[in-house]
N, CA, C and O atoms as a printed pandas DataFrame, in Angstrom:
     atom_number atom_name residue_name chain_id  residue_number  x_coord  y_coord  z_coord
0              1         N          UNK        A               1   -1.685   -4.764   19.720
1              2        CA          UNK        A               1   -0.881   -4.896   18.516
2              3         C          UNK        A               1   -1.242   -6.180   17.774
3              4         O          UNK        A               1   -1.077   -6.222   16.555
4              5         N          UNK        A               2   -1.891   -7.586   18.666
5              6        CA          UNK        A               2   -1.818   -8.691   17.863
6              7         C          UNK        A               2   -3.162   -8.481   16.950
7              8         O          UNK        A               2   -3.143   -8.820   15.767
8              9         N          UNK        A               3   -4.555   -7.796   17.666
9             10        CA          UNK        A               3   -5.294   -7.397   16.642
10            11         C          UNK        A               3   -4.883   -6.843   15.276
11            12         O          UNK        A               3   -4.970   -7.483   14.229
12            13         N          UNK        A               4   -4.341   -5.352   15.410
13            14        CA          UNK        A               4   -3.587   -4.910   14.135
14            15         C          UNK        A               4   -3.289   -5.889   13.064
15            16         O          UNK        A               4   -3.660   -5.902   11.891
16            17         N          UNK        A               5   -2.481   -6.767   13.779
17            18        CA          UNK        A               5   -1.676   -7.433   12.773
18            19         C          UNK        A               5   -2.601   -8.545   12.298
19            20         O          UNK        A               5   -2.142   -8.886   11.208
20            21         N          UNK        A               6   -3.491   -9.153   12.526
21            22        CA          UNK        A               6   -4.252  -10.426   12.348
22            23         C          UNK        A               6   -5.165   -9.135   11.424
23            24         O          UNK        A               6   -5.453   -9.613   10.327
24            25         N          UNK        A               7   -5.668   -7.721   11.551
25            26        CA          UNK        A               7   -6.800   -6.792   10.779
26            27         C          UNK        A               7   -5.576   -6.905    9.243
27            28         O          UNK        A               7   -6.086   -7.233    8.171
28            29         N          UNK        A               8   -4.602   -6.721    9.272
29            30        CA          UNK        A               8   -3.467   -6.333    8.457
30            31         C          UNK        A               8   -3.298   -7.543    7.341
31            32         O          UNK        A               8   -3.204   -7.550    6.114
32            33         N          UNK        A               9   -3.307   -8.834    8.640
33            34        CA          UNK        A               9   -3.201  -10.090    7.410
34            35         C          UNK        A               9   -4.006  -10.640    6.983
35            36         O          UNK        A               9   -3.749  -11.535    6.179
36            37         N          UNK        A              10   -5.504  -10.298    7.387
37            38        CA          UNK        A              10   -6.666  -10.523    7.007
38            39         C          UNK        A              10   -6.977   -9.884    5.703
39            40         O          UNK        A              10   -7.497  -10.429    4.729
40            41         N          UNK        A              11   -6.504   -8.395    5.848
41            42        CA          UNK        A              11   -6.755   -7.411    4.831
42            43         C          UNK        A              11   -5.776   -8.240    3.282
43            44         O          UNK        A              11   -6.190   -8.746    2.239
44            45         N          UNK        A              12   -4.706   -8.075    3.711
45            46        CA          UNK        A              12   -3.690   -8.816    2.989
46            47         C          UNK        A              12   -4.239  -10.125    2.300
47            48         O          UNK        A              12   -4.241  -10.067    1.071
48            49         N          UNK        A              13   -4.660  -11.180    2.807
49            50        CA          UNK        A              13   -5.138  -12.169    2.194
50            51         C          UNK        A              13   -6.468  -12.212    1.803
51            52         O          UNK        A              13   -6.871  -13.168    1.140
52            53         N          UNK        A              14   -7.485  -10.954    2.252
53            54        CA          UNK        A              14   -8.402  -10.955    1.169
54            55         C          UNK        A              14   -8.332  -10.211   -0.028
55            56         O          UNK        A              14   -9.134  -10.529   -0.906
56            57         N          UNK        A              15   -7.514   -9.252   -0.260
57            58        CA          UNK        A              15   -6.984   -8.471   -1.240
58            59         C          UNK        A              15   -6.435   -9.623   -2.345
59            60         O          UNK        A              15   -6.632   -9.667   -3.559
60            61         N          UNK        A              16   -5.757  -10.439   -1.572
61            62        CA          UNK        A              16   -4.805  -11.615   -2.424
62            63         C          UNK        A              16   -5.975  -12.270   -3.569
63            64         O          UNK        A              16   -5.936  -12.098   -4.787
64            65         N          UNK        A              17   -6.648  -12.783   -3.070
65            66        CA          UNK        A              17   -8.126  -13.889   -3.636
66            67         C          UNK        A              17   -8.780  -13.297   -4.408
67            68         O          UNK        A              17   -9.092  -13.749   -5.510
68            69         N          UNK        A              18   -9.238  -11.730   -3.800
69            70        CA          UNK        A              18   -9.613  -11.205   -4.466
70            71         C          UNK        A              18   -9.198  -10.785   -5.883
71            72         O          UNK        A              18   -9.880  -11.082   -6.864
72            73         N          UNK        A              19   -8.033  -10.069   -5.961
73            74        CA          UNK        A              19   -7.242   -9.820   -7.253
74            75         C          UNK        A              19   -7.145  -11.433   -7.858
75            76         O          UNK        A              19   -7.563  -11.745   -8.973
76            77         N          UNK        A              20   -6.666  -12.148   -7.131
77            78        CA          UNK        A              20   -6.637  -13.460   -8.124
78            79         C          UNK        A              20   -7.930  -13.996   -9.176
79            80         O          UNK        A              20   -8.006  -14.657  -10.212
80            81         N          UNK        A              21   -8.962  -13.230   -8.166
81            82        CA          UNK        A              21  -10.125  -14.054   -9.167
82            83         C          UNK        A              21  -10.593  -13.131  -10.101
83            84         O          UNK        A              21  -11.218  -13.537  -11.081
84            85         N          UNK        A              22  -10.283  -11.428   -9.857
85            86        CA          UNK        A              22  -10.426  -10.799  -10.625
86            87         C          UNK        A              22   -9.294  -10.546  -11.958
87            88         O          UNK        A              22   -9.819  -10.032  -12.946
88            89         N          UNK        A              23   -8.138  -10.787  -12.046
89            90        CA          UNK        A              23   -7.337  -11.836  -13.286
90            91         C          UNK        A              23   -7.506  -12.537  -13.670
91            92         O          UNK        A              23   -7.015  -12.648  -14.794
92            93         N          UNK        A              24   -8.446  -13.819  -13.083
93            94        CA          UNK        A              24   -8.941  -14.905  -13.726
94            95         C          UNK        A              24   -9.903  -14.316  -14.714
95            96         O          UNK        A              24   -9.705  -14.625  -15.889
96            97         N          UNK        A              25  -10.692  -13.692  -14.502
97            98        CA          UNK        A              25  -11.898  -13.115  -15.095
98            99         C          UNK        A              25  -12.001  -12.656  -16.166
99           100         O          UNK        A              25  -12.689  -12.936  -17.148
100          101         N          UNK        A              26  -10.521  -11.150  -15.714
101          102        CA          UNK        A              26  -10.841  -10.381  -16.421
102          103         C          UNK        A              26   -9.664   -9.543  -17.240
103          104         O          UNK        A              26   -9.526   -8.587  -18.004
104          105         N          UNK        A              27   -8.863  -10.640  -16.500
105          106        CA          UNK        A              27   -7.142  -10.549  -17.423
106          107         C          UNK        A              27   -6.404   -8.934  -16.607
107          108         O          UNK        A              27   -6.871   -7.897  -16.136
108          109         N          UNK        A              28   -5.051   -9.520  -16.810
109          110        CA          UNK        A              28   -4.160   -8.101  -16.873
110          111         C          UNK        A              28   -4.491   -6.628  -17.237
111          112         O          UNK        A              28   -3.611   -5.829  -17.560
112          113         N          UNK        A              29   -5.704   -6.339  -17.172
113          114        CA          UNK        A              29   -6.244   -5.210  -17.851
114          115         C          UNK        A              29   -6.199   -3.962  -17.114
115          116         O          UNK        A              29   -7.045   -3.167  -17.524
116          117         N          UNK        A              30   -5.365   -3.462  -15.996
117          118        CA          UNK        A              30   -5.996   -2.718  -14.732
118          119         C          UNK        A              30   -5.390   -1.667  -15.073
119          120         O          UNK        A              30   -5.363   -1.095  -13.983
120          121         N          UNK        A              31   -4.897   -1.006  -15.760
121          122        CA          UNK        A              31   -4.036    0.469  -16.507
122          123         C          UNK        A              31   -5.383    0.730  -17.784
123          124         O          UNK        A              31   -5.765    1.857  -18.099
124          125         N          UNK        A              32   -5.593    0.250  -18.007
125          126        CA          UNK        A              32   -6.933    0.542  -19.149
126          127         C          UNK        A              32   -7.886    0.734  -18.578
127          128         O          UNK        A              32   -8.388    1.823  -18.858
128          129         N          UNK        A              33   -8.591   -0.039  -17.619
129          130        CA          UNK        A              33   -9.610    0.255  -16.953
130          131         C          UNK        A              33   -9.530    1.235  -15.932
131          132         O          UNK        A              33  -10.476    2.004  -15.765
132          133         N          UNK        A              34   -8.159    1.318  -14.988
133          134        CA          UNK        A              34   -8.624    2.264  -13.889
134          135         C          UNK        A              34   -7.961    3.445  -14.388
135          136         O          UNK        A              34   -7.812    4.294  -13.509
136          137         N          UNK        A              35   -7.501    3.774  -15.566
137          138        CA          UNK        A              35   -7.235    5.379  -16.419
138          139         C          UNK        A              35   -8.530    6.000  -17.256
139          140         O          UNK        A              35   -8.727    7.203  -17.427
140          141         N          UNK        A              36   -9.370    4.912  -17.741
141          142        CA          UNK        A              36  -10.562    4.957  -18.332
142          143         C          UNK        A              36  -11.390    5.303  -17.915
143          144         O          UNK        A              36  -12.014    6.177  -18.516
144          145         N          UNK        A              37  -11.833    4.842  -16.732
145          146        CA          UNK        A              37  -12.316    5.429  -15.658
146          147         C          UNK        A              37  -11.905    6.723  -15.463
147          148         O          UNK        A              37  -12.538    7.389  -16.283
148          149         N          UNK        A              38  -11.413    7.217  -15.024
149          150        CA          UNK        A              38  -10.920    8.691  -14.619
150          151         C          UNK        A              38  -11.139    9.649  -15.969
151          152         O          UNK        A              38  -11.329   10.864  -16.031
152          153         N          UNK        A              39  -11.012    8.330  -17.359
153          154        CA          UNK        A              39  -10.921    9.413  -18.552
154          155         C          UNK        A              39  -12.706   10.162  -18.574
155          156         O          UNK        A              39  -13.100   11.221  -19.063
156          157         N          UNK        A              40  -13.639    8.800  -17.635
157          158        CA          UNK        A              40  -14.919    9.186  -18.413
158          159         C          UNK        A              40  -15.708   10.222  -17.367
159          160         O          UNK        A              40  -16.899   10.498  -17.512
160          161         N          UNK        A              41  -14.888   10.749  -16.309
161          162        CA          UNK        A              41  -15.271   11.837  -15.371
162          163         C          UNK        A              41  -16.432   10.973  -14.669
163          164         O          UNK        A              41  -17.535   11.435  -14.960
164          165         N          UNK        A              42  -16.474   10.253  -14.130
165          166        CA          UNK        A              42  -17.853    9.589  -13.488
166          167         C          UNK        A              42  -17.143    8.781  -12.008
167          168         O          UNK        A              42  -16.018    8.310  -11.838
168          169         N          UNK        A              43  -18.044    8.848  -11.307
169          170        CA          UNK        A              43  -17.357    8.173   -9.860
170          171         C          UNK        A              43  -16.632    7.484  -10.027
171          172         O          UNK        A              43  -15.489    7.800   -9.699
172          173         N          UNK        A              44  -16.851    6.256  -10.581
173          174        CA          UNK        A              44  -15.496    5.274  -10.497
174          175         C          UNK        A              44  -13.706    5.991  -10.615
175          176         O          UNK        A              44  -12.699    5.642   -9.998
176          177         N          UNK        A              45  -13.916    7.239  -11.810
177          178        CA          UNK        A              45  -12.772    7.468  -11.713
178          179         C          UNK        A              45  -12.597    8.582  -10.672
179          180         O          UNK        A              45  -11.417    8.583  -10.323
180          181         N          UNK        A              46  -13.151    9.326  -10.175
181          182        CA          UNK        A              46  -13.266   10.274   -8.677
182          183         C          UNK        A              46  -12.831    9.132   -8.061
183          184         O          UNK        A              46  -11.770    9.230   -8.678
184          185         N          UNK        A              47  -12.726    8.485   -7.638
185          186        CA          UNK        A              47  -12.256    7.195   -6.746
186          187         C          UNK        A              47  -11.241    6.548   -6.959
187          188         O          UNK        A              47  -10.604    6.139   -5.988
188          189         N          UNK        A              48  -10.841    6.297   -8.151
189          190        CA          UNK        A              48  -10.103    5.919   -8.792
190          191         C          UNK        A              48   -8.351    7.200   -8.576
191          192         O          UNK        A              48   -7.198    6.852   -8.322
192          193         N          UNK        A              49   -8.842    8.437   -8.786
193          194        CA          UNK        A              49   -8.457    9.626   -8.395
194          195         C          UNK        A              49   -7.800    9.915   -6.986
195          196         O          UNK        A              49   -6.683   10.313   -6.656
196          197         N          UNK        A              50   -8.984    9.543   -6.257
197          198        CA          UNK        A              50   -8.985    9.453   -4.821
198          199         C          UNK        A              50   -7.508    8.992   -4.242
199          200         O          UNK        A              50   -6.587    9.596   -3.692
200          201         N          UNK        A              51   -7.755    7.521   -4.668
201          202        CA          UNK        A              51   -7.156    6.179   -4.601
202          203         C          UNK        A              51   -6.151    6.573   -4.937
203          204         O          UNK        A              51   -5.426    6.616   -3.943
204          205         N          UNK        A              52   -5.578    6.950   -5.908
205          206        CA          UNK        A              52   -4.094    7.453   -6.204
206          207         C          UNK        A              52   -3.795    8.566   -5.398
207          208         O          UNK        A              52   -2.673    8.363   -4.935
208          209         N          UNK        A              53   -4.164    9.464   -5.066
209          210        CA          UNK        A              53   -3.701   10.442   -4.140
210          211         C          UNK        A              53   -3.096    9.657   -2.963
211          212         O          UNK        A              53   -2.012    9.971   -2.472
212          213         N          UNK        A              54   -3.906    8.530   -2.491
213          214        CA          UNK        A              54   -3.585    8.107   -1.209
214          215         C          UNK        A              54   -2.291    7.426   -1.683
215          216         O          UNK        A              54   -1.332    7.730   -0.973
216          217         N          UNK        A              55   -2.031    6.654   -2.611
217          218        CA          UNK        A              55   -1.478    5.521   -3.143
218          219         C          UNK        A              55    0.055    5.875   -2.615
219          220         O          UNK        A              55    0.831    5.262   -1.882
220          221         N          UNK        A              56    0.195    7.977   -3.782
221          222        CA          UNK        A              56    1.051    8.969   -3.782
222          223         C          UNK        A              56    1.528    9.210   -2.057
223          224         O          UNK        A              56    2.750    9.114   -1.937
224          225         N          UNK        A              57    0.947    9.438   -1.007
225          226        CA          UNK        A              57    0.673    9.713    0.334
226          227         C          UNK        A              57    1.552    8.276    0.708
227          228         O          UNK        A              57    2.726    8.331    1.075
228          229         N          UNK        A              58    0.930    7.213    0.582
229          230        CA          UNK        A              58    1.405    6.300    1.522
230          231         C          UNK        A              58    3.118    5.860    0.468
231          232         O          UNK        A              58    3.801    5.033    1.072
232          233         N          UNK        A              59    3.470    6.130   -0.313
233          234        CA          UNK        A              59    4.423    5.945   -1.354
234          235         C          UNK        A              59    5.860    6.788   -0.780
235          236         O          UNK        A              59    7.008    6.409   -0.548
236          237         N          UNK        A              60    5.051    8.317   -0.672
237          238        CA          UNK        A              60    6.082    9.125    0.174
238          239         C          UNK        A              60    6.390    8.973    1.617
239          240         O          UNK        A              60    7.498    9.329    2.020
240          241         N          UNK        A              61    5.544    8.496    2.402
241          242        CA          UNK        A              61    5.893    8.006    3.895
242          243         C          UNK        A              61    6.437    7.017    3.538
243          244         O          UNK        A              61    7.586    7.352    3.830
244          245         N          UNK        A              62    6.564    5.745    3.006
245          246        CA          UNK        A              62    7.195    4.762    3.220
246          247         C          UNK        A              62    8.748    5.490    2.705
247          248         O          UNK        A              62    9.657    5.304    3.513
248          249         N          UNK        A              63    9.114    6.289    1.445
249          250        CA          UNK        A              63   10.051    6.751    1.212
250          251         C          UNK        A              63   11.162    7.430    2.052
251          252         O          UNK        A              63   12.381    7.278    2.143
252          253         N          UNK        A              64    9.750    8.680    2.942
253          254        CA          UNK        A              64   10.378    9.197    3.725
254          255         C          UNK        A              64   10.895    8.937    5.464
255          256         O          UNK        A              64   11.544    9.638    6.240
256          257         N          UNK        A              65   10.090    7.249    5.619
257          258        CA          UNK        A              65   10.458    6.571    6.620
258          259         C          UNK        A              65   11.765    6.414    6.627
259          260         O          UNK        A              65   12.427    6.548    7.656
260          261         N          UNK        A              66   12.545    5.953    4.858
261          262        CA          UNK        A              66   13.387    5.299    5.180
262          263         C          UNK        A              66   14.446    6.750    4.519
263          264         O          UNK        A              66   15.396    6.494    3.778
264          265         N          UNK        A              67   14.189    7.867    4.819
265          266        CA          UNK        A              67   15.148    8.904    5.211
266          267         C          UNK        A              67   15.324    8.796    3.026
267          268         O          UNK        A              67   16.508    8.623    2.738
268          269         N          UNK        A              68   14.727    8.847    2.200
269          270        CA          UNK        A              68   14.782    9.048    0.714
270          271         C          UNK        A              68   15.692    7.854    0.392
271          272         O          UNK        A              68   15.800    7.559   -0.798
272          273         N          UNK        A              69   16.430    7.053    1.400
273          274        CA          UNK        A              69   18.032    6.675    0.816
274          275         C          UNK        A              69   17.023    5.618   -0.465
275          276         O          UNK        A              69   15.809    5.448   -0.585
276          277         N          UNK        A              70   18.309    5.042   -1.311
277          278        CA          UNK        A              70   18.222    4.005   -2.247
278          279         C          UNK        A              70   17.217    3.201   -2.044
279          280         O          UNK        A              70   16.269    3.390   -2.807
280          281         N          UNK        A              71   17.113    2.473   -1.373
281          282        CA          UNK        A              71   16.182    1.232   -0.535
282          283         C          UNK        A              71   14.570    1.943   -0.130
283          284         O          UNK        A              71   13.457    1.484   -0.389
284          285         N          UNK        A              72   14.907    3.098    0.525
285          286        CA          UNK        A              72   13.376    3.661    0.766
286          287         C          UNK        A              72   12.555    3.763   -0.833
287          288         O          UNK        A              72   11.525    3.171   -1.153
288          289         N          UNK        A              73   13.533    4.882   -1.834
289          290        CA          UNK        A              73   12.954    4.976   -2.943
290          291         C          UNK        A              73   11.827    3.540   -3.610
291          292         O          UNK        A              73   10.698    3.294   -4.034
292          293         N          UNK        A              74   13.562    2.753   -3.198
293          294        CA          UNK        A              74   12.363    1.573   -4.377
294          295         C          UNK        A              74   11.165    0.924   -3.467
295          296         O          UNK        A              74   10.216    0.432   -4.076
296          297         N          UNK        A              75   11.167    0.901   -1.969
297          298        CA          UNK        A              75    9.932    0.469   -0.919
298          299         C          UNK        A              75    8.713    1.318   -1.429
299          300         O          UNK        A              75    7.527    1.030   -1.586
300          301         N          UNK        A              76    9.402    2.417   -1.623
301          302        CA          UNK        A              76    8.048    3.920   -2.007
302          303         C          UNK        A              76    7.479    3.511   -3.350
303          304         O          UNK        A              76    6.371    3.992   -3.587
304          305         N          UNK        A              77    8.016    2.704   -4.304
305          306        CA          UNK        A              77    7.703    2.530   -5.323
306          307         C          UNK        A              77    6.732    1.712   -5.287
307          308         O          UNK        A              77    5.649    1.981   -5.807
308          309         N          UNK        A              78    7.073    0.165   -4.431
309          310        CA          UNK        A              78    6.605   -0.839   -4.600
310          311         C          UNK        A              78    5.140   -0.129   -3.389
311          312         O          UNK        A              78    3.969   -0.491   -3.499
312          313         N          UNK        A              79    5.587    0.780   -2.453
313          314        CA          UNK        A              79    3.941    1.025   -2.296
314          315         C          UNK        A              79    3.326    1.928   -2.625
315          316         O          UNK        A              79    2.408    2.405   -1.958
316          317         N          UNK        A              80    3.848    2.492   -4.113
317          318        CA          UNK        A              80    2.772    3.281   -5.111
318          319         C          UNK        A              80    2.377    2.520   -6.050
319          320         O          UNK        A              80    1.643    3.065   -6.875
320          321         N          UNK        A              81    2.734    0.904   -6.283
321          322        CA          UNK        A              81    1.975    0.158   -7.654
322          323         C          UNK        A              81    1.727   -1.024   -6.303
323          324         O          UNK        A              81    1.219   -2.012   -6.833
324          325         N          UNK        A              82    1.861   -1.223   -5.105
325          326        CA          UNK        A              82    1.425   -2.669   -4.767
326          327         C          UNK        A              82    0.040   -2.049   -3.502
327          328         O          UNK        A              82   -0.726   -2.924   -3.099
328          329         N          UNK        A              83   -0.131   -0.881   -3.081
329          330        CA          UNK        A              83   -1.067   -0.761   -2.290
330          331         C          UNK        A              83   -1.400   -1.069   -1.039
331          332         O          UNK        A              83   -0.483   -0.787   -0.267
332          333         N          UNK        A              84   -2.271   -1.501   -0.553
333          334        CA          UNK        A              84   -2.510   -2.183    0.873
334          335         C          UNK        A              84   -2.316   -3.416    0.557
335          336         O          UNK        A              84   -2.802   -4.063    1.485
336          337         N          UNK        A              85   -1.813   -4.242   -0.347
337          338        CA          UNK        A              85   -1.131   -5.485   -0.561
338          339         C          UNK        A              85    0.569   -5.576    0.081
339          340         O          UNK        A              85    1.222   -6.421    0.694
340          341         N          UNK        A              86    0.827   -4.119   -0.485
341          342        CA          UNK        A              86    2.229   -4.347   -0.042
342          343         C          UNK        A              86    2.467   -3.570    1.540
343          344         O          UNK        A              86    3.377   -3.743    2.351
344          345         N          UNK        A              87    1.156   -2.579    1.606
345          346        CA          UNK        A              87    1.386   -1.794    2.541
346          347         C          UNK        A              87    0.951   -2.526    4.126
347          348         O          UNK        A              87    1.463   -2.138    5.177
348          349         N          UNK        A              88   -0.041   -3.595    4.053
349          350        CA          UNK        A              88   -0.151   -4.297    4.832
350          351         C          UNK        A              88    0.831   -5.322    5.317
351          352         O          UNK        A              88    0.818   -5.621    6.511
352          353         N          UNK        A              89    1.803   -5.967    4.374
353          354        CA          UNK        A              89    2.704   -6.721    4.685
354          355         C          UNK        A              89    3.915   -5.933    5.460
355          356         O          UNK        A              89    4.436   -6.280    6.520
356          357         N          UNK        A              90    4.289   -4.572    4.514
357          358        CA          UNK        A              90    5.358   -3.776    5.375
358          359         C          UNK        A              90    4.994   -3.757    6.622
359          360         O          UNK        A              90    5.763   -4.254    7.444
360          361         N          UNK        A              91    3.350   -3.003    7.195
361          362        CA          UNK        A              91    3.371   -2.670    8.194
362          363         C          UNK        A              91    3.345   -3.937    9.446
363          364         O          UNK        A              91    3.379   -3.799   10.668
364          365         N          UNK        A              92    3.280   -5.035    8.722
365          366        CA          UNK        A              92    3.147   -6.113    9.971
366          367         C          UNK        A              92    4.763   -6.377   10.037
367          368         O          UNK        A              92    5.310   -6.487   11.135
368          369         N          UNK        A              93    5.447   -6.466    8.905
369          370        CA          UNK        A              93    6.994   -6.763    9.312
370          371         C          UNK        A              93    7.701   -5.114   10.378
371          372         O          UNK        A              93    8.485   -5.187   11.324
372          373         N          UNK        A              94    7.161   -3.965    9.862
373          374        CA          UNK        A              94    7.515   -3.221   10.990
374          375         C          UNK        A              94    7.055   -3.283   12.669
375          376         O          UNK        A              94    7.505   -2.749   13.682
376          377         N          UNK        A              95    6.191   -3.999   12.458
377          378        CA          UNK        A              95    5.278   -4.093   13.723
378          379         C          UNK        A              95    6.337   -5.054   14.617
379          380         O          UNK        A              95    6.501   -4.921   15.830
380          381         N          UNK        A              96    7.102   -6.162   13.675
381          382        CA          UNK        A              96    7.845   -6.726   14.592
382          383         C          UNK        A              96    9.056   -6.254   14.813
383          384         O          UNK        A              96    9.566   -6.147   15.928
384          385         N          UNK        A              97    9.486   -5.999   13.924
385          386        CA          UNK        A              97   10.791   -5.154   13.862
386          387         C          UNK        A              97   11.111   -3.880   14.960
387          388         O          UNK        A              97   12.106   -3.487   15.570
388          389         N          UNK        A              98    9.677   -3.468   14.849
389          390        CA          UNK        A              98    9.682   -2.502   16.462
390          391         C          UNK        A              98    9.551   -3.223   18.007
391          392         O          UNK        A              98    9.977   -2.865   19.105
392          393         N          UNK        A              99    8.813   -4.324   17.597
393          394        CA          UNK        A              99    8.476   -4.769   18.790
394          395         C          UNK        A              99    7.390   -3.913   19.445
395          396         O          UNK        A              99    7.187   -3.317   20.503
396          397         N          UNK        A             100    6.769   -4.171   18.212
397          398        CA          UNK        A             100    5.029   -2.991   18.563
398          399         C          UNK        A             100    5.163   -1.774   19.128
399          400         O          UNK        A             100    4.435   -1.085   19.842
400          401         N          UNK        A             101    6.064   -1.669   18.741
401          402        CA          UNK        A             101    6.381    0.338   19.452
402          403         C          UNK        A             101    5.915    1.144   18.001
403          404         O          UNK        A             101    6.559    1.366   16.976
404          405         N          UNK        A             102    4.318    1.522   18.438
405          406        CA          UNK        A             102    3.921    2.484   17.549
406          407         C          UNK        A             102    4.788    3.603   16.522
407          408         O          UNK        A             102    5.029    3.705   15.319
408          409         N          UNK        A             103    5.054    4.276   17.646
409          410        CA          UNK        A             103    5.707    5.460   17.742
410          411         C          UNK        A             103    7.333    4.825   16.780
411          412         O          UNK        A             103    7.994    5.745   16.299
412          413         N          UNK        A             104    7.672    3.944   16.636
413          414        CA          UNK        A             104    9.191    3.927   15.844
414          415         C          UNK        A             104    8.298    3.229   14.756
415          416         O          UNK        A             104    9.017    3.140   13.761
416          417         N          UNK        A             105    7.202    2.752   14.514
417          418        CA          UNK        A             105    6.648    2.271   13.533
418          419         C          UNK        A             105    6.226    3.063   12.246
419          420         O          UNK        A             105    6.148    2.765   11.054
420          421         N          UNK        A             106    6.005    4.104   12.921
421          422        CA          UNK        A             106    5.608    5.401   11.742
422          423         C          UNK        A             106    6.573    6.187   11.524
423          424         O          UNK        A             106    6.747    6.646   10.395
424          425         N          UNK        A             107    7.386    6.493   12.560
425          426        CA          UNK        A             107    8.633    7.269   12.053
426          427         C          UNK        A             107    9.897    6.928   12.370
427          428         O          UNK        A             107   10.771    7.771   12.578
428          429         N          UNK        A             108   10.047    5.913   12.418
429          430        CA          UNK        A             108   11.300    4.869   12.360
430          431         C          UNK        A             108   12.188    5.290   13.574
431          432         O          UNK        A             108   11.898    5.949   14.572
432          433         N          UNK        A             109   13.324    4.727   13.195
433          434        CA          UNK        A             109   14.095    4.898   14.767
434          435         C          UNK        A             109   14.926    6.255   15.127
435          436         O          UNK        A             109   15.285    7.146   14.357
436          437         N          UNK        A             110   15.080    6.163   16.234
437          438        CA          UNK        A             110   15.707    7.632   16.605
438          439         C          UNK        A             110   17.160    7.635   16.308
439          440         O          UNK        A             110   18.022    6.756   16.273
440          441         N          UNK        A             111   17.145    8.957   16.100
441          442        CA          UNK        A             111   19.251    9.136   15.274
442          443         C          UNK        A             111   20.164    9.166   16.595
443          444         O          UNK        A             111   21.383    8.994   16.602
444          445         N          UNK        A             112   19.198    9.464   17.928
445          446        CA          UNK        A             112   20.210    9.968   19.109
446          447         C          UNK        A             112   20.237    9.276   20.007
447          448         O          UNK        A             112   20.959    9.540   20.968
């Protein structure tokens, strides 16, 4: 589990630097470019495509982890616009929160 989590915050803080220097660059622009993409039918937006399917996928598990209520919705939100930025941080705070028990990590705790 301590691997996971060190792969998780690794991922997490290179994602971080990364986006930072790509705002420095190239400004707030990422709804123009990654729709544009998709508008001009060429890999980037197949990927781009891709990428949102998963985005959609990991948006509804986090939702449906937390049983649809109020709180899941807006978690599902924040990991359909924040990504493996946000999805890496959830999964290391679940990691403790379980106490590395896989199995309640993906589908949360038992009702019985």
């Amino acid at each position: 589990m301590s691997a996971f989590r060190v792969l998780l915050l690794a991922m997490a803080a290179v994602l971080l630097i990364y986006t930072g220097i790509v705002i420095q660059h190239h400004g707030w622009v990422l709804f123009s470019v990654f729709f544009g993409d998709m508008a001009r039918m060429a890999w980037p937006g197949q990927f781009n495509l891709d990428f949102t399917f998963m985005l959609i996928l990991s948006a509804l598990w986090v939702a449906w982890r937390h049983r649809f209520s109020t709180g899941g919705l807006a978690l599902g939100v924040l990991a359909l616009f924040g990504g493996a930025s946000f999805l890496s941080v959830y999964l290391i705070a679940l990691s403790f929160q379980a106490r590395g028990d896989v199995h309640e990590m993906l589908l949360g705790k038992r009702l019985g």
